[in-house]
N, C-alpha and C positions, 0 to 999 in steps of 0.2 A: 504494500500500500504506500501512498503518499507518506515524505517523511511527515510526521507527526511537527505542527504550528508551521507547515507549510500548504499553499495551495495545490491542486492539482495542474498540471501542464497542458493545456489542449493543443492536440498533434495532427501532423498531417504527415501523411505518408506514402509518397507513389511506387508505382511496380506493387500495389499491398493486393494483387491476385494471386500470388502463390511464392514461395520460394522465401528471400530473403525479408521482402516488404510484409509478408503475410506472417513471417516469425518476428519482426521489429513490431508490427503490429501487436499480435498477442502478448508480446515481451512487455509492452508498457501499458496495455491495457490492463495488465496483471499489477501496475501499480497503482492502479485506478484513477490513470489518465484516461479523460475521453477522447478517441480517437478515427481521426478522417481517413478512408479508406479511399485512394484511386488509382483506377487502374480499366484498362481499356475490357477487359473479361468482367463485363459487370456479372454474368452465372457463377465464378467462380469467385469474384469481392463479393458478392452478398454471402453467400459463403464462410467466407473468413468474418466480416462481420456478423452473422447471424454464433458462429460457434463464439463467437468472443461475449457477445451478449449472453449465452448460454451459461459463460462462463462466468457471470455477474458484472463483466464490465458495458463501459459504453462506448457504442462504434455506428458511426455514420459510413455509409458507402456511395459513391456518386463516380460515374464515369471519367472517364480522364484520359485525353493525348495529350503528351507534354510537349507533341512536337505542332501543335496549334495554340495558339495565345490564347482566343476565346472559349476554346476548352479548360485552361490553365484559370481563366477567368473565373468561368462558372464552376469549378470543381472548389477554388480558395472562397470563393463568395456565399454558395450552400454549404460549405462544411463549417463557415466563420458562424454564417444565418443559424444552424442548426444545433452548434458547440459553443461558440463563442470566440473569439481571437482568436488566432493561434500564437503561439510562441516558440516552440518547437516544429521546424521541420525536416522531415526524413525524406532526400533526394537520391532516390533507390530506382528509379524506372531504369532500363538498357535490356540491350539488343545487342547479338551478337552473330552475326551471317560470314562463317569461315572460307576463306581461298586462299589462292596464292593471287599477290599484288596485280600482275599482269593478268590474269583471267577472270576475277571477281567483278562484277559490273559497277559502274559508278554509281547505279541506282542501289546498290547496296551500302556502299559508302556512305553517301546521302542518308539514307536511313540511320545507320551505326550514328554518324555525325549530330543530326537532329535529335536522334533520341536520347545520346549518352552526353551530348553536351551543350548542344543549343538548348535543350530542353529543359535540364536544371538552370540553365545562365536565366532563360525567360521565367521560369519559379523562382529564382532569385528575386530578381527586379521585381515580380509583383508584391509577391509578400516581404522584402524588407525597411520601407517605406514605415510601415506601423510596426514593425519590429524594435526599428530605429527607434519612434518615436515613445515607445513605452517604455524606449532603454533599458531591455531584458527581454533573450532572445536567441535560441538554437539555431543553426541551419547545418543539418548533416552531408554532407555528398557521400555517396557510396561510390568508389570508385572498385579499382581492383589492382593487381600488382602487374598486371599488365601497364599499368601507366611507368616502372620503372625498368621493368625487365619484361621488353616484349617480344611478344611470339609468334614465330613463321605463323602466319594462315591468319591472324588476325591484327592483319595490319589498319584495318579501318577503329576494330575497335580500341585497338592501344591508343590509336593516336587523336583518337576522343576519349580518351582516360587518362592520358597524361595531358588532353586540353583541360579535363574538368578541373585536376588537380592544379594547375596552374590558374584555373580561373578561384578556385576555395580558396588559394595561397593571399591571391590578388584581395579578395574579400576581407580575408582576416588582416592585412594589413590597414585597409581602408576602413576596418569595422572598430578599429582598437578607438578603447574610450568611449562606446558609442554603448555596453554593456551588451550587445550583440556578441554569439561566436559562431565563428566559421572553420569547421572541423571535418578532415579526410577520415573515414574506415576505409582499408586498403584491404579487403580481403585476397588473399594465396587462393589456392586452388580448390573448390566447392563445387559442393554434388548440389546443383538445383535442378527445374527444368530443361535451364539455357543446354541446347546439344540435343536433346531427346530426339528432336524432327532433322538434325543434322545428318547426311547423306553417309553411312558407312563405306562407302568408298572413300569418300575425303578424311574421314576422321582417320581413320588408318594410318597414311602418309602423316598427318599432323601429330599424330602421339608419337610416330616416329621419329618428327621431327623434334618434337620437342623434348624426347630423351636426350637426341643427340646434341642439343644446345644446351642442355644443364635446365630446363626451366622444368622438368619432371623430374623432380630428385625421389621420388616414392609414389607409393597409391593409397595414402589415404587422403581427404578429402575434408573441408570444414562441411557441418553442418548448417542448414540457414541459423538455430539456435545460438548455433555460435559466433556469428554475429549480429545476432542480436544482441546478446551480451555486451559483445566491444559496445555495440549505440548507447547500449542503456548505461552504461560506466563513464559515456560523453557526455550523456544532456542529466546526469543527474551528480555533475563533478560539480562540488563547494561550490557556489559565488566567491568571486576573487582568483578562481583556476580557469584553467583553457585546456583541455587535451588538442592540440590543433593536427596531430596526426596520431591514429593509432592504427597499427599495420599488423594482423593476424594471419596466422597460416596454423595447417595443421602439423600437429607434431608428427614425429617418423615413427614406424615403429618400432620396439625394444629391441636391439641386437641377439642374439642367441648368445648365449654365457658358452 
């Protein structure tokens, strides 16, 4: 629950139809913040918020592409109508469509780019205007470690993952003093959906490739829970702290004695 002679946090949170957004979701509705759900699968966010409700908390769910501004509009303006403020928010939407550089279509690109970085920059700019002004104020990016160590076949998504991270960097400089914070989770390598509909003939060469460059050191895998956790250790750090980056991977596993 909320810490005790504190208020509760009203959250927003995109990608919250499955995977990472839908465990950040539950994760802090479990402290009895009310929490905005969007996400383009509204079958499967009513979903996520119907089981959170179940679970005693409070969750609003409402459609949302963050790669359209008046989607971005009306998803912050019914969850604010519905909840109240927000003050925390969770920038988890992305897409990841793999190739090699030369055969991957620009209209993939396009997409990767929009969604994993224009997307949060245009959530940014709506919601930190009154973030600013109440002088107290999360904004999460989810990026992934693909922003510093990136990987054959996904060259669109790196390089909108080291844009996000460069744009959070950008924020938190520009936010200092303002009681706003702007904070990286950097997740390593995670079993969510992202892959499932990916073509097993590509994936093949690409796990290949990526042993061969060091960026597969093992096969185990974070949980979406477990970053959830890294969020939840972000937006509930002291007043007067800033985690401005925290970067998780899974551990390897136990050697044989």
């Amino acid at each position: 629950m909320s810490e005790p002679g504190k208020p509760a946090r009203t959250v927003l949170v995109t990608g919250a139809s499955s995977g990472f957004g839908a465990a950040i979701a539950r994760d802090l509705a479990a402290l009895g913040w009310p929490v905005a759900l969007g996400a383009r699968r509204v079958d499967k966010l009513d979903a996520v918020a119907k089981a959170i409700q179940d679970a005693g908390g409070k969750a609003f769910a409402h459609p949302l592409d963050v790669t359209d501004r008046d989607s971005i509009d009306a998803f912050v303006h019914a969850a604010e109508t519905s909840l109240g403020p927000a003050d925390v928010v969770i920038s988890n939407a992305g897409v990841g469509i793999p190739g090699l550089a030369h055969e991957v279509s620009p209209d993939a690109w396009r997409t990767e780019i929009d969604t994993n970085l224009l997307g949060p920059m245009l959530l940014a700019r709506r919601v930190l205007p009154a973030l600013i002004e109440r002088r107290r104020g999360d904004i999460v990016f989810v990026t992934s470690l693909n922003a510093t160590q990136p990987r054959p076949f996904q060259s669109g998504y790196s390089a909108a993952k080291a844009g996000l991270e460069n744009f959070a960097q950008t924020l938190k400089l520009e936010l200092e003093g303002t009681g706003v914070r702007s904070t990286i989770v950097r997740p390593g390598p995670s079993q969510t959906e992202m892959g499932w509909d990916w073509d097993p003939e590509l994936v093949k060469p690409m796990l290949k490739s990526w042993k061969r460059f060091g960026v597969l050191r093992h096969h185990r895998f974070l949980q979406p829970e477990d970053v959830a956790g890294a969020v939840r250790s972000v937006v509930t750090a002291p007043t007067g702290t800033h985690l401005d980056l925290v970067q998780i991977n899974p551990e390897a596993p136990l050697e044989e004695s």
